[in-house]
C-alpha positions in Angstrom: -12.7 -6.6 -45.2 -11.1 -3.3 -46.6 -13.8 -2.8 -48.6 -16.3 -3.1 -45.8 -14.5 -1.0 -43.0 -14.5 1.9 -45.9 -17.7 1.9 -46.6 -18.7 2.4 -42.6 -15.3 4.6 -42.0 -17.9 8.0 -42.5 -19.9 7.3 -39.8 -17.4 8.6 -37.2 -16.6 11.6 -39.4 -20.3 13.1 -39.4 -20.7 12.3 -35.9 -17.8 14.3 -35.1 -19.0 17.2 -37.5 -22.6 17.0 -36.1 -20.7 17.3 -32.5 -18.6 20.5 -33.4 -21.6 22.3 -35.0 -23.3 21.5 -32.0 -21.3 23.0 -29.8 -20.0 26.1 -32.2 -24.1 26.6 -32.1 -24.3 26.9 -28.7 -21.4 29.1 -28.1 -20.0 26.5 -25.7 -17.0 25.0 -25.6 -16.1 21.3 -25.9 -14.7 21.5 -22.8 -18.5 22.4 -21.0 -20.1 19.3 -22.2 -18.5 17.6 -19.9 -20.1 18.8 -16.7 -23.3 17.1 -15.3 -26.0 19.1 -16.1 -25.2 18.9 -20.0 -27.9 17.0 -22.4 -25.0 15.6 -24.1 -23.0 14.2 -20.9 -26.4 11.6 -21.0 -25.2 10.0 -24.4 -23.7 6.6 -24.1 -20.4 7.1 -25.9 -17.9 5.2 -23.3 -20.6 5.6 -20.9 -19.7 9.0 -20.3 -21.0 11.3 -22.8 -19.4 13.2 -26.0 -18.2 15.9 -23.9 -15.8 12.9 -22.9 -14.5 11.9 -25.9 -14.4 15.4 -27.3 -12.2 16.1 -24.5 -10.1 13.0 -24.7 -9.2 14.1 -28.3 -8.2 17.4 -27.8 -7.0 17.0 -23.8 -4.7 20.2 -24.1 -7.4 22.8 -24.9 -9.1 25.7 -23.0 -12.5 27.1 -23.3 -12.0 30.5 -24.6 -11.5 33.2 -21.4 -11.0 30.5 -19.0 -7.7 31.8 -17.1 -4.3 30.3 -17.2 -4.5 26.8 -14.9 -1.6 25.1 -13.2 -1.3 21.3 -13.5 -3.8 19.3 -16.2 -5.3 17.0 -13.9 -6.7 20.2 -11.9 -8.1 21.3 -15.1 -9.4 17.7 -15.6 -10.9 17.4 -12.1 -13.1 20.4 -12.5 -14.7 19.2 -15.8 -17.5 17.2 -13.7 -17.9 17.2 -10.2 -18.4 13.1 -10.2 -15.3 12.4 -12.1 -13.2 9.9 -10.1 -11.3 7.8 -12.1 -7.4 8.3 -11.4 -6.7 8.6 -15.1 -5.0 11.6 -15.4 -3.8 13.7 -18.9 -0.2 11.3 -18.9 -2.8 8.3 -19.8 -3.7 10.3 -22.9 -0.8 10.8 -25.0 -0.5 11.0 -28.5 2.5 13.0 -29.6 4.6 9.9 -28.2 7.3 12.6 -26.8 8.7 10.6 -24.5 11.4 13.4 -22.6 7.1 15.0 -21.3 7.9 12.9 -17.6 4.6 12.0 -15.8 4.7 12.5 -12.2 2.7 12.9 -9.1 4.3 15.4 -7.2 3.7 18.8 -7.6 7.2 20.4 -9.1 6.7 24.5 -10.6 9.6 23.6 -12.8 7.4 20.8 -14.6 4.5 23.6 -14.5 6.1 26.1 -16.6 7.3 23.1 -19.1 3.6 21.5 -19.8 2.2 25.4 -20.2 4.8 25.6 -23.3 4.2 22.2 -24.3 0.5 23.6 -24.3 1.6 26.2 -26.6 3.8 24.5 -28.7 2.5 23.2 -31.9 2.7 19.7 -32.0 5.1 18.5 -34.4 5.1 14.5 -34.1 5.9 12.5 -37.0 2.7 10.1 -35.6 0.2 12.4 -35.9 -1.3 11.2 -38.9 -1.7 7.0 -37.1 -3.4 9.3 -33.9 -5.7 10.4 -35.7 -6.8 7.0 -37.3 -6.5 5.3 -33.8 -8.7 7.8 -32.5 -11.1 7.5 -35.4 -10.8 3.8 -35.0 -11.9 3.9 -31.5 -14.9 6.3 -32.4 -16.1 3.5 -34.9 -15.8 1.0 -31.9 -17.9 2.7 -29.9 -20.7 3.3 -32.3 -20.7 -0.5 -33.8 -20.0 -2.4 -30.8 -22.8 -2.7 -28.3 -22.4 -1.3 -24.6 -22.1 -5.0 -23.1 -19.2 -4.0 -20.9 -21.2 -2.5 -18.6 -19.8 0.6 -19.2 -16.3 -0.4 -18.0 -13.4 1.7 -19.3 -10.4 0.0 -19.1 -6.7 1.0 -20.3 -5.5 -0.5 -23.3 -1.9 0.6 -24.5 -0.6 0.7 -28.1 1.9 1.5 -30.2 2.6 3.6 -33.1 2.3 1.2 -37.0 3.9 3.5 -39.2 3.0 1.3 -42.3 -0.8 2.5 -41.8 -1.8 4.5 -43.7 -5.8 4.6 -43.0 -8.6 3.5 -41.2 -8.9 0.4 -42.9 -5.7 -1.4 -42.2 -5.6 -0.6 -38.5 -8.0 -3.6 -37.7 -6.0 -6.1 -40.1 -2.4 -5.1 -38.6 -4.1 -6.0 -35.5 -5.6 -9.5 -36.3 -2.5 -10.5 -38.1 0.0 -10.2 -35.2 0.4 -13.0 -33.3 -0.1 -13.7 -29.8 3.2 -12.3 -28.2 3.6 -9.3 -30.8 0.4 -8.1 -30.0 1.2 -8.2 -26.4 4.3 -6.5 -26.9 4.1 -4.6 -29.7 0.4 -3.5 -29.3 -0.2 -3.0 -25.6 2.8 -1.4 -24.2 4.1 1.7 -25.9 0.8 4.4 -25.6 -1.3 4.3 -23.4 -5.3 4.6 -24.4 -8.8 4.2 -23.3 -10.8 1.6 -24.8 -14.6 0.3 -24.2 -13.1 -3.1 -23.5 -10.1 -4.4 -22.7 -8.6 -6.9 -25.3 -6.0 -8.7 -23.3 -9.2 -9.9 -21.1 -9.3 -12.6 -24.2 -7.1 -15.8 -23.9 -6.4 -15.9 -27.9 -4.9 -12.7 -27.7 -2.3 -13.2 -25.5 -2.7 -16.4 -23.1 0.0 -16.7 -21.1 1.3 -12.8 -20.5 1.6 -11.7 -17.2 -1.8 -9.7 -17.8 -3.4 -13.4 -17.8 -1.7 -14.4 -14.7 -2.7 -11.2 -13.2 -6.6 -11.1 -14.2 -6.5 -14.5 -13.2 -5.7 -13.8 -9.3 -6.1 -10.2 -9.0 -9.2 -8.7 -9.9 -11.2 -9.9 -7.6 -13.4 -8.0 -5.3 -12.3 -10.8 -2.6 -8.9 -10.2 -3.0 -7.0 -8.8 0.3 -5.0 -5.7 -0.5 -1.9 -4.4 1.3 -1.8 -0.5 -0.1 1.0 1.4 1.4 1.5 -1.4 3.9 5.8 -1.0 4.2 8.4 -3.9 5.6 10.7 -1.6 7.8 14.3 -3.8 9.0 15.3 -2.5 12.5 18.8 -2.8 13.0 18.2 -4.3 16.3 18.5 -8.4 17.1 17.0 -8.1 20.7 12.6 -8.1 20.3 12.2 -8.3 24.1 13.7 -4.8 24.4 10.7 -2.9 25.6 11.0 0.0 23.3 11.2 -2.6 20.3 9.1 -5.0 21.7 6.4 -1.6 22.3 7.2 -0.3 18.6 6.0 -3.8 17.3 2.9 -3.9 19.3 1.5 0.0 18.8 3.1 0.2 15.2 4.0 -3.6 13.7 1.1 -5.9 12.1 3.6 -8.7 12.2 7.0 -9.7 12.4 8.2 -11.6 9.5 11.8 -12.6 10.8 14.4 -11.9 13.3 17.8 -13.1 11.8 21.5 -11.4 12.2 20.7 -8.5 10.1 18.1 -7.5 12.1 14.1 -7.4 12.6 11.9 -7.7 9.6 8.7 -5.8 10.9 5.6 -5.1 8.9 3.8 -1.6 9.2 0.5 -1.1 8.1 -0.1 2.2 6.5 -2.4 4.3 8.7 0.5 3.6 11.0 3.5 4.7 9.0 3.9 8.2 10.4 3.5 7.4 13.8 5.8 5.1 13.4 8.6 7.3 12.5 8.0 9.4 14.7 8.4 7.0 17.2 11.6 5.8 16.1 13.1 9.0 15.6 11.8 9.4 19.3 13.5 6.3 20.7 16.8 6.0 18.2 16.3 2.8 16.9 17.8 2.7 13.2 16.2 1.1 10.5 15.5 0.3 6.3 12.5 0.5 5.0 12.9 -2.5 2.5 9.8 -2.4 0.7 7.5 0.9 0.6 4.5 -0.3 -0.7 3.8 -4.1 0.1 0.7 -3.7 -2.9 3.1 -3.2 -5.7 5.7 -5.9 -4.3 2.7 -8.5 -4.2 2.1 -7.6 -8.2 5.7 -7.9 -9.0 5.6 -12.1 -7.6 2.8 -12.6 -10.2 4.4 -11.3 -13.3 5.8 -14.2 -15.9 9.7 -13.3 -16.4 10.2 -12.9 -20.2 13.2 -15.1 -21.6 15.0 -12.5 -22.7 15.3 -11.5 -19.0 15.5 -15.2 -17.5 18.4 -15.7 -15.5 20.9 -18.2 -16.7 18.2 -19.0 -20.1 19.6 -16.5 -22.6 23.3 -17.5 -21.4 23.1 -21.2 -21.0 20.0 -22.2 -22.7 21.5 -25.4 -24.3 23.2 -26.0 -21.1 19.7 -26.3 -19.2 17.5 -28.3 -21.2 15.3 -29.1 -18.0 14.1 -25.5 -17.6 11.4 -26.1 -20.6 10.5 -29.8 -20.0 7.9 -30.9 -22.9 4.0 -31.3 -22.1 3.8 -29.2 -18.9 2.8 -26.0 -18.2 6.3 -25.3 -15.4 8.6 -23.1 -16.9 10.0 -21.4 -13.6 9.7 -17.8 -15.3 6.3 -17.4 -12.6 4.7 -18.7 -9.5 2.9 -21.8 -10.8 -0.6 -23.4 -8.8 -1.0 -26.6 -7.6 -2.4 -27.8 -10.5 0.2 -27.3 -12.4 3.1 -28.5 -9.9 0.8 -31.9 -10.0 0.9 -32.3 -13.5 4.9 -31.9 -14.0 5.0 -34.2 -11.4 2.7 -36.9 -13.5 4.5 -35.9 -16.1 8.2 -36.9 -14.4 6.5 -40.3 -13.8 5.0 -40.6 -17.3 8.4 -40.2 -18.8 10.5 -41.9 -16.2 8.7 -44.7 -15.0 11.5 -46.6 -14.0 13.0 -44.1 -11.7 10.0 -41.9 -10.2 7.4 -43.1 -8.1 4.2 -40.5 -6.9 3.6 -41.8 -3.1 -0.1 -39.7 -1.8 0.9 -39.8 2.3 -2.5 -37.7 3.1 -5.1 -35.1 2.1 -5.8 -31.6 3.6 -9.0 -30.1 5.2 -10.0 -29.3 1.5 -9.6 -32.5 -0.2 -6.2 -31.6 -1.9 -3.8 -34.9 -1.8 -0.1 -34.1 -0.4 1.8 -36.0 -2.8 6.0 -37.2 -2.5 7.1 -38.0 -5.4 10.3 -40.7 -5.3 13.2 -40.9 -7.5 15.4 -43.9 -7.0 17.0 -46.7 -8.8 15.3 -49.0 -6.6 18.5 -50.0 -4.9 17.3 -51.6 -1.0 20.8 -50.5 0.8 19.9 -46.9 -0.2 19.4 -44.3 2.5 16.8 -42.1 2.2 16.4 -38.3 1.8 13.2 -36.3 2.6 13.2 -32.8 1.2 9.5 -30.7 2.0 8.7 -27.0 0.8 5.6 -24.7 1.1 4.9 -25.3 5.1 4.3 -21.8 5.2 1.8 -20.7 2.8 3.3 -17.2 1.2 6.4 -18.7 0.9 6.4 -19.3 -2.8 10.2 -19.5 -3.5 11.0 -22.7 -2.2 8.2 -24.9 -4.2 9.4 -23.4 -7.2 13.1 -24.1 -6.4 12.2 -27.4 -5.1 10.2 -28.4 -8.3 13.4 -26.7 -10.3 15.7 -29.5 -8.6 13.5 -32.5 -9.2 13.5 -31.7 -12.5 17.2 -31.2 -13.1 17.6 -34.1 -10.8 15.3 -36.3 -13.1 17.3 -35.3 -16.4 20.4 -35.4 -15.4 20.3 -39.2 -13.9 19.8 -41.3 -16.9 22.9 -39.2 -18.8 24.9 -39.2 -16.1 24.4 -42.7 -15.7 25.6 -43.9 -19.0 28.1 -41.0 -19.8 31.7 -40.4 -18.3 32.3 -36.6 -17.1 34.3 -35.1 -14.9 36.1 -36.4 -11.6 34.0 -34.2 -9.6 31.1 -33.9 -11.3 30.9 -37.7 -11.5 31.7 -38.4 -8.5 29.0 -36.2 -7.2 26.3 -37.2 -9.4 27.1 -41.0 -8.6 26.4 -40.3 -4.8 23.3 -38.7 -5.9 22.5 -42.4 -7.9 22.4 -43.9 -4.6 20.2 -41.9 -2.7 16.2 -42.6 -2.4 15.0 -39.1 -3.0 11.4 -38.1 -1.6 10.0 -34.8 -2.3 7.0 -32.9 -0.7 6.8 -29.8 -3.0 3.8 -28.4 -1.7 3.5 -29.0 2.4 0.9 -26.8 2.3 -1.6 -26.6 -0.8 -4.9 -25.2 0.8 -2.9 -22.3 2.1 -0.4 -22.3 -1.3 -4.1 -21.9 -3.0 -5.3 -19.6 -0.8 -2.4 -17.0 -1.1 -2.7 -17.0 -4.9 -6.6 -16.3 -5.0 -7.2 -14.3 -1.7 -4.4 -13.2 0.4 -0.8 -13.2 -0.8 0.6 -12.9 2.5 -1.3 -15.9 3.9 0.6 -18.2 6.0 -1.6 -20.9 7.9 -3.6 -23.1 6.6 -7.3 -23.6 6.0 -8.3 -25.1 9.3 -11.6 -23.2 10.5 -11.4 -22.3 14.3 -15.8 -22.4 15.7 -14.8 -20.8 18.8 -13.0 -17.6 17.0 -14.4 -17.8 13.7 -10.9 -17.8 12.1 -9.1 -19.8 10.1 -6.2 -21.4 10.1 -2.8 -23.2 12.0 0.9 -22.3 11.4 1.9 -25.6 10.1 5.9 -24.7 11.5 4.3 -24.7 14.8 2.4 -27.6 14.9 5.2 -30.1 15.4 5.3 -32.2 18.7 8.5 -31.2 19.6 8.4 -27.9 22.3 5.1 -26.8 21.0 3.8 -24.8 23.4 7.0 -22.2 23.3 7.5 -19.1 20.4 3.7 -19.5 19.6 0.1 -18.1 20.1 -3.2 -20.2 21.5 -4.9 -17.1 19.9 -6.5 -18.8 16.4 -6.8 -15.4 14.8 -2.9 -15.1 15.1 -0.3 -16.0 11.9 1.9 -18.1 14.6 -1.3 -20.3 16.0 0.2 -23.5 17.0 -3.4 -25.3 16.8 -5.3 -26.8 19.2 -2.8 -29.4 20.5 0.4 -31.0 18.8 0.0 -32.8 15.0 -3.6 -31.2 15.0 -3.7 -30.8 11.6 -3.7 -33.3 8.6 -0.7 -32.1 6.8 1.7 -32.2 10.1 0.3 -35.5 11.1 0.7 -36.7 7.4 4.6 -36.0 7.7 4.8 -37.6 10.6 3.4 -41.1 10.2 5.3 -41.1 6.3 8.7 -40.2 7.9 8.0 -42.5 10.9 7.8 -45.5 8.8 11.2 -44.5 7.4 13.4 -44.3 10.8 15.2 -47.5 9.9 16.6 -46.0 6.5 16.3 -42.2 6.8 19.5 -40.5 6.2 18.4 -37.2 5.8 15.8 -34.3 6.7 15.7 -31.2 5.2 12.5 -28.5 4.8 13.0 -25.8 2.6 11.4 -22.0 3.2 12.2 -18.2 3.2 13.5 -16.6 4.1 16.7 -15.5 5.6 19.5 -17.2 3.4 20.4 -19.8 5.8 21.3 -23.0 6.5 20.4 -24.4 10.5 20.3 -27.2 12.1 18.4 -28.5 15.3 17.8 -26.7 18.2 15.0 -23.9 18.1 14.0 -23.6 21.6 17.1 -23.3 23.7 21.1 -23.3 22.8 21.3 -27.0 23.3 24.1 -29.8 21.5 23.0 -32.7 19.3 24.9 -36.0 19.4 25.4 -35.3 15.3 26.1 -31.0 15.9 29.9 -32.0 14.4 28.5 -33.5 11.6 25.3 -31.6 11.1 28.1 -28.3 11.3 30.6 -29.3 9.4 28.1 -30.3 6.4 26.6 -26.9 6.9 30.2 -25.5 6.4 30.5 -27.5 3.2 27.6 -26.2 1.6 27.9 -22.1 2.7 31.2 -22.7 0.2 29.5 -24.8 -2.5 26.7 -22.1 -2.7 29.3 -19.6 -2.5 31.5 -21.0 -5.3 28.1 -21.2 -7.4 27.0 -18.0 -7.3 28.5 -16.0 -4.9 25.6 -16.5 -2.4 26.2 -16.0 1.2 24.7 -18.1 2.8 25.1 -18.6 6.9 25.2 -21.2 9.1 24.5 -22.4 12.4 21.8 -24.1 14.9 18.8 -22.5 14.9 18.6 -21.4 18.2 21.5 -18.9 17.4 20.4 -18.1 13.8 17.0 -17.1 15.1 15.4 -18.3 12.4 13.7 -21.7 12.8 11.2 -21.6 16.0 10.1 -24.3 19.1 7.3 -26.4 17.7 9.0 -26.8 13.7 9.6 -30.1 12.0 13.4 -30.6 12.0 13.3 -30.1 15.7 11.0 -33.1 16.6 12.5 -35.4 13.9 16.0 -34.5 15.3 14.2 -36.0 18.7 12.1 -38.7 17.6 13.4 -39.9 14.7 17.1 -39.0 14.5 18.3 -39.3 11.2 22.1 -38.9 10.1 21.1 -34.8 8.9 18.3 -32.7 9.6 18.1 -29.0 8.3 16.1 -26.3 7.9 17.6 -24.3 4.5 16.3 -20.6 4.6 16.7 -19.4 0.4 16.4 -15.9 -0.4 16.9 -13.3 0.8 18.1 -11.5 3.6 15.1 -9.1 3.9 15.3 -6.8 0.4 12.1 -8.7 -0.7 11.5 -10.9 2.1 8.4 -13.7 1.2 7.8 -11.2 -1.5 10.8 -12.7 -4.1 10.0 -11.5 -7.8 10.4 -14.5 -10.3 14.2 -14.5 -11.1 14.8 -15.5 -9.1 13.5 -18.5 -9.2 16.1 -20.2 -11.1 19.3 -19.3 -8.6 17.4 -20.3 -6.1 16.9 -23.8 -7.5 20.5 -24.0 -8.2 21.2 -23.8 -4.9 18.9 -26.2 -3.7 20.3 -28.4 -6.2 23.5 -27.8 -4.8 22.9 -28.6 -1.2 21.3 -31.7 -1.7 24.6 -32.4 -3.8 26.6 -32.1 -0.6 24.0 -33.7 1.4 24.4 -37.0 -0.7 28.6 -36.3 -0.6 28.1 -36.5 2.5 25.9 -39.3 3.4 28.2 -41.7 1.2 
């Protein structure tokens, strides 16, 4: 293969000769070729021309008696009147000097430092491999075919020192495997390429460029750019100044808790919106700036290194890479893949796990419990559900997290002494019936991955309106008419009348058949870090509020002792959290089990249905942890 690549490795050097005698000839600089009306811009090197690549190589120089400029991208912006693409000089960089900051504000200080850096000879000690890339890249384009399209997309590298010519480069490449490659290859410079490698699975299959390609490239995709989640420091939304802010300003409110009001704030209404609130003297945070760039951040895969609790107690937590599935809880998994761990748990523990389908959505997808028990008849039951509201991506993953930990840990703790406590708690764990629902809501889950991360209904369609979708927390029997919309085009639809839609009416019958043994209720979402218990409509007692609050007591200092997480407590109604027309309320009315809760995970508003990846794991601690005193409690 060395042979080969040196016998071609001229071609790129004569084309670049025949270039620069083309343009000495016409007394032109290589800067000029560039512009529209050049011969040359018509040539299909990287679909835009040698003037292009000319001026990609040499990105710092002037045509001769062109005056002094200010900033490079002006300089680059007046090269062709059609040039659009947002890659400025900083995406060209081959002297890898890392102090030369890239920035988008204008700042005369940074001025006067590129124009010496412009003058400066360059002195890198990688100038030699820049020149071999670049050459590299020039041989790319005249061998390989223009079946991109013309797409030019950004591939990053970094320096090999151990090359030493044209012909290695290629070979370094292919011998790397798949995670150097990633992170040795496509992270360090950044570079222009006439395709993009990572697009290829063998390359790097599971890097968070996969996941990302995967879900968000398409043209279908809804995007949220400069959309901000602003936190009024205000408790009371039938204020009318608030209650006016949120209708002229707020596209939605996410959550009303103690902290305060979680309001989202599209972007052509940002400035009017501060104005306003400097006008009325409401304080408040703005949590997240850009709700685009939060909504990349939950698709990323965490990197062990970085994995909370994995590169400190990896031995410790064996079930955080269970064999033969894809879940590793360093990313937001699909449904797919939450349905095969969960075969997998019954493939491996047969005897314990059981995988009950109680119904199927509007799109065919089965809702599936799975049951871990020892099969015990005196046991009292426990129902856990996640993922009723669609964007809410945190408590699925924690959920899944605990069944799995759950499922290791039962076997071993069965047949191995441990501690007083530890044994004590994991033995009244042993005789609960566990059922799970980790996915409530799949043809919403599905839909927020694909189309619109901030997605909360589900997929019902709506013939009158054209829309789609009902809020699945509203769809419950119990006060369903209060603290929601008949509008179908609204996030808090309640539908067309109570237990309208499959998955609600699913839930229902399965947890109806268990009123002689239920013990327990408890649906998991975000956010708000909270545990409540019944009621949502109105400051009413329960005939269990002792129990159901001193349990809740119990587990704010177990999640405290854990991790330090403060957690509150209290009944809905007061936390303002859970809403009329949710599931605990009506099961606490028709069903009455010994505990019902709703458990609000992370966080308080920083990231608010937006929660990065690490988190993942804490969060499934916890969960693990309350059903722990849930089961205390029960026996």
């Amino acid at each position: 293969m060395h042979l080969r690549l040196c016998k071609w490795a001229w071609l790129p050097l004569i084309a670049l000769l025949m270039v620069r005698q083309t343009v000495e000839g016409g007394r032109s600089s290589h800067l000029e070729l560039g512009r529209a009306d050049n011969p040359l811009m018509r040539l299909p090197f990287f679909g835009g021309g040698v003037g292009h690549l000319l001026r990609y190589l040499h990105p710092l120089a002037v045509a001769p008696g062109t005056p002094p400029r200010g900033r490079l991208s002006e300089l680059r912006s007046e090269l062709d009147a059609n040039y659009v693409s947002y890659r400025g000089a900083q995406l060209w960089k081959l002297n890898f000097n890392s102090s030369r900051a890239s920035s988008m504000v204008e700042d005369p200080e940074e001025d006067q430092e590129e124009e010496l850096a412009e003058q400066a000879p360059s002195s890198s000690p990688d100038e030699q491999f820049n020149e071999v890339v670049a050459l590299f890249v020039l041989l790319l384009a005249l061998l390989i075919p223009n079946w991109t399209g013309g797409q030019v997309l950004l591939w990053r590298s970094v320096s090999v020192p151990e090359l030493s010519g044209l012909s290695g480069l290629p070979l370094a490449l292919l011998t790397l495997n798949s995670s150097e490659l990633y992170a040795a290859t496509f992270e360090g410079l950044q570079w222009l390429s006439p395709t993009d490698l990572r697009r290829y699975d063998i390359f790097s299959p599971g890097s968070s460029f996969q996941i990302n390609r995967r879900y968000r490239n398409g043209s279908h995709v809804q995007r949220y750019y400069g959309h901000q989640l602003w936190k009024v420091h205000e408790t009371r939304l039938a204020l009318p100044a608030l209650r006016a802010f949120w209708r002229h300003f707020g596209s939605e409110v996410w959550n009303i808790n103690q902290d305060g009001i979680d309001i989202l704030i599209e972007q052509r209404n940002v400035a009017d919106a501060k104005k306003y609130m400097e006008k009325v003297g409401f304080s408040y945070n703005i949590m997240i700036d850009d709700i685009e760039a939060a909504i990349d951040e939950t698709y990323v895969e965490v990197p062990a290194v970085e994995h909370p609790l994995d590169s400190v107690r990896n031995n410790s937590l064996p079930w955080l890479e269970p064999e033969g599935t894809l879940m590793n809880w360093r990313r937001y998994h699909d449904q797919a893949d939450i349905q095969q761990f969960l075969q997998l748990l019954l493939e491996k523990n047969s005897d314990l796990v059981e995988i009950i389908q109680i119904g199927v959505t509007r799109n065919k997808r089965p809702l599936e419990v799975i049951r871990v028990s020892n099969g015990n008849p005196d046991n009292l039951a426990v129902f856990v559900d996640a993922g009723l509201q669609a964007r809410d991506w945190l408590s699925p993953a924690a959920l899944t997290y605990a069944i799995s930990k759950l499922a290791h840990l039962w076997p071993k703790a069965k047949g191995q002494g441990q501690g007083q406590r530890e044994g004590r708690a994991e033995k009244a764990m042993r005789r609960i019936d566990w059922y799970f629902l980790p996915l409530a809501n799949p043809d919403g889950y599905q839909y927020s991955r694909h189309t619109d991360r901030l997605w909360t209904k589900n997929r019902a369609y709506d013939s009158a309106s054209g829309c789609y979708g009902v809020n699945l927390d509203r769809n419950f029997g119990y006060a369903w008419r209060e603290g929601s919309t008949s509008n179908p085009c609204k996030n808090l639809y309640r539908g067309a009348q109570s237990f309208s839609e499959p998955e609600s009416r699913a839930i229902r019958s399965f947890l109806a058949g268990m009123r002689e043994y239920l013990g327990a209720y408890v649906s998991l979402s975000g956010y708000g870090q909270s545990i409540t218990y019944p009621w949502g409509d109105a400051d009413f007692v329960t005939e269990n509020q002792r129990e159901l609050k001193q349990t809740a007591r119990r587990a704010v200092l177990a999640l405290r002792r854990l991790d330090q997480a403060e957690y509150s407590a209290g009944t809905s109604y007061r936390q303002k959290l859970a809403r009329p027309g949710n599931s605990a309320d009506w099961i606490q009315d028709q069903i009455g089990p010994q505990l019902v809760f709703n458990m609000f995970l992370k966080d308080q508003g920083r990231y608010g249905y937006l929660m990065p990846p690490h988190y993942i794991v804490e969060s499934g601690e916890e969960v693990f942890e309350f059903l722990r005193v849930i089961a205390q409690q029960l026996e």
